[in-house]
N, C-alpha and C positions, 0 to 999 in steps of 0.2 A: 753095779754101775755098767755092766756091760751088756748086750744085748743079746734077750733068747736064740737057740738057734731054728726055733719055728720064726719067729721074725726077722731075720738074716737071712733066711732060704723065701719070705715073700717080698722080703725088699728087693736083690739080688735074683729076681725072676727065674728061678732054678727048675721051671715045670717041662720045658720041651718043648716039641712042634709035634703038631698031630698030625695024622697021615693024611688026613682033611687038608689042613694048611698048604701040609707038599703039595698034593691033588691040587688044589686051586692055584694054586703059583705055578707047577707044571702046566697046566691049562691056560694059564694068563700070557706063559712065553713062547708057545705053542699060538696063539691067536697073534700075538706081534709077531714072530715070526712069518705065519702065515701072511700076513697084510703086508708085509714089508719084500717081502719077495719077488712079487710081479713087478712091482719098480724097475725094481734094482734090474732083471734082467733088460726091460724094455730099457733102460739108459743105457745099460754094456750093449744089446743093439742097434742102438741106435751111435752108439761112440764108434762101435767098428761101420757103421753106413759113413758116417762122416769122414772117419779114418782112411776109408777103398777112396771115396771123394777126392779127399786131397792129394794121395798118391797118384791119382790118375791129373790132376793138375798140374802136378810138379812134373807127371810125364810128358803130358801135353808141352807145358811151357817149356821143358829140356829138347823137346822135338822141334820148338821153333829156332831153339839157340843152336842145337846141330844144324839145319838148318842155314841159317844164317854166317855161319862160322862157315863150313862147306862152301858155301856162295861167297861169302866176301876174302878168306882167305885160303885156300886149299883149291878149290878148281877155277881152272882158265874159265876168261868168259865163253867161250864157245860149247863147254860144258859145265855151266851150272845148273843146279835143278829149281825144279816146277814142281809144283807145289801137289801137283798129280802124278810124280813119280816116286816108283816104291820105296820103300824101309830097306833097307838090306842089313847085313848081321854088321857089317861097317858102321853103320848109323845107329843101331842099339848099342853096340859097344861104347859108342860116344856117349847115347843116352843114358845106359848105364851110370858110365863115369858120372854124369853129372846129380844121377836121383842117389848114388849112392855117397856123394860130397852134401846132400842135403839135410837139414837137418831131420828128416825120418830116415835116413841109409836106411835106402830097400833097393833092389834088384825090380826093375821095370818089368821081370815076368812071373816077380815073385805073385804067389798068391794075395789077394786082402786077405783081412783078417777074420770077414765069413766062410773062405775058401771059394773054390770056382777060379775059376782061369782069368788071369788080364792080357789082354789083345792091346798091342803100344799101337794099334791102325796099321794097312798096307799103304795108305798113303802118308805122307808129310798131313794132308790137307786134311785124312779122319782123323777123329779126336780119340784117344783110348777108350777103351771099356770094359766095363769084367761081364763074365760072364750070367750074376746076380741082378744084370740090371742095371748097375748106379753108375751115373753118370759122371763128368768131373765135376769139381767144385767148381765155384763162382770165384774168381780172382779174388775178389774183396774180403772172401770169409776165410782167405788160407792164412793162418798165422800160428807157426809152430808151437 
């Protein structure tokens, strides 16, 4: 009543994998691999272009709130600033305070995250920039 053990070893698939099988399967994960790659990196650079984007946003807009804060309460009218007068390490210090309460906490001269240097502007009136290039973001597209 019970069953041979040549027919228990073909029911029970007991033969292996041929070196063939490997080779085709190594070959087949090797070609996904291969295709899936290029993506991936072009999204990681294009997340950190966006990424340098919005830090220099959040620079900008912290530059207007020093700024602003400076002129309405901290100096006499007779010396508040214009909008064509320099940054000085007083005013990054503020800046700081503020990108580092944001939510990306970064350092205003911290590198992005392609590397290259960010410049917060010599004036209130330039806009930051790295040295890669990219611009600030667009108000509308900054959302943590």
């Amino acid at each position: 009543m019970g069953r041979s053990s040549r027919e228990s070893d073909y029911c029970f698939g007991q033969r292996g994998v041929s070196t063939l099988e490997v080779l085709l399967f190594l070959i087949a994960m090797v070609l996904v691999i291969v295709t899936l790659i290029p993506p991936i990196l072009a999204t990681r650079h294009q997340a950190a272009i966006q990424e340098c984007g919005f830090r220099l946003a959040v620079v900008e807009e912290a530059k207007r709130e020093v700024f602003k804060e400076m002129n309405a309460l901290i100096l006499p009218r007779e010396h508040r600033l214009a909008f064509a007068d320099d940054v000085n390490l007083q005013h990054i210090d503020r800046i700081a305070k503020i990108t580092l309460e944001s939510p990306w906490r970064f350092h205003p001269e911290d590198p992005c995250p392609l590397g290259g240097k960010v410049n917060v502007g010599e004036t209130f009136l330039d806009p930051p920039s790295s040295s890669e290039g990219i611009k600030p973001a667009k108000k509308t597209a900054m959302t943590p």
